[in-house]
C-alpha positions as CSV (number, residue, x, y, z in Angstrom):
1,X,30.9,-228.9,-98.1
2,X,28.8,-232.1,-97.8
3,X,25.1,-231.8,-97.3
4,X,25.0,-231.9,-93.5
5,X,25.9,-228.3,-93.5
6,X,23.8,-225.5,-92.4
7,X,23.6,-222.2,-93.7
8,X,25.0,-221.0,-90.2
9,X,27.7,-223.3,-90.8
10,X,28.9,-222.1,-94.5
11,X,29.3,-218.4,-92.5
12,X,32.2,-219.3,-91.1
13,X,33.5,-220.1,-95.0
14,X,32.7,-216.7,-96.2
15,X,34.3,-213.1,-96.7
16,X,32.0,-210.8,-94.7
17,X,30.9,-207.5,-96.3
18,X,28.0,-205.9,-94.8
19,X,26.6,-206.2,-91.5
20,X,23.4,-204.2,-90.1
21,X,20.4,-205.0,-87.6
22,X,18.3,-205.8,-90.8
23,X,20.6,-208.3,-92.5
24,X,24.4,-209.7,-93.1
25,X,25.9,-210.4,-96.5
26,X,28.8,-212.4,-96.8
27,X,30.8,-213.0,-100.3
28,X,31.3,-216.9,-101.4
29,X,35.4,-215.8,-102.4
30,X,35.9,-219.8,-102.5
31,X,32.8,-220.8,-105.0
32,X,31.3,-222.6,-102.4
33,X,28.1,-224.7,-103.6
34,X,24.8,-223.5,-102.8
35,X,23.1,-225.8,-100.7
36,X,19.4,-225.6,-103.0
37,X,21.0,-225.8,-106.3
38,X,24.0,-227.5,-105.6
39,X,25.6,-224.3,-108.0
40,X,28.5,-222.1,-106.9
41,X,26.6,-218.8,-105.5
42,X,27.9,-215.3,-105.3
43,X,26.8,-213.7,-101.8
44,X,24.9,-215.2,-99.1
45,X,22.1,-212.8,-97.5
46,X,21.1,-213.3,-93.9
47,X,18.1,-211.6,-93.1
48,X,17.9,-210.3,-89.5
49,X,14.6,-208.8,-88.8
50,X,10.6,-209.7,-90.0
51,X,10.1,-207.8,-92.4
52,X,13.6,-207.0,-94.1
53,X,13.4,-205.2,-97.8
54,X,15.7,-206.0,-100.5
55,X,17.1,-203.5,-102.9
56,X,19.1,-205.5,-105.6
57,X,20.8,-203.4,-108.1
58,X,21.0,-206.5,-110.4
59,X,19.3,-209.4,-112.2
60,X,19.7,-212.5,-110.1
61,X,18.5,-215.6,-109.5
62,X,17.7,-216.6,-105.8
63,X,17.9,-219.6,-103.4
64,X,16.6,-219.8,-100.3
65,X,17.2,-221.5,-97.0
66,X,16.2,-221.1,-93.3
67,X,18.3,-221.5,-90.3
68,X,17.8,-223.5,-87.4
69,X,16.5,-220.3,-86.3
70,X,13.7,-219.6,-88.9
71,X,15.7,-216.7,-90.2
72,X,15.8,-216.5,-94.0
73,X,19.5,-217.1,-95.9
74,X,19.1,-215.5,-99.4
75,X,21.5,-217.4,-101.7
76,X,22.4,-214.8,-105.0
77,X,23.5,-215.8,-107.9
78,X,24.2,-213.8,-111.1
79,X,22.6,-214.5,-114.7
């Protein structure tokens, strides 16, 4: 990925596994780099709606990005 990339863009790259009207998360099975960090991340959270609430079952660092859109992208990754 070079850095002309969107976060719409690296979708297409990812294994989806959720989809609802409040968000979509899609698994990084290829240890794409995060686009903030630069760092492999683990799932990528698109959030749908204003507001959308999280539940994370885990301890995780976060990235975020917006798309062209203004919709949030939620980068995980794992401690």
């Amino acid at each position: 990925m070079d850095e002309m990339d969107t976060p719409q863009e690296l979708v297409s790259y990812l294994t989806p596994r959720e989809n609802n009207e409040m968000m979509s998360t899609y698994q990084n099975t290829t240890a794409i780099a995060c686009p903030a960090c630069s760092e492999p991340f683990d799932y990528l959270i698109v959030c749908k709606q204003d507001p959308t609430s999280l539940s994370l079952s885990e301890v995780m660092d976060l990235c975020v990005s917006t798309g062209d859109n203004g919709n949030p992208f939620l980068f995980t990754h794992r401690e």
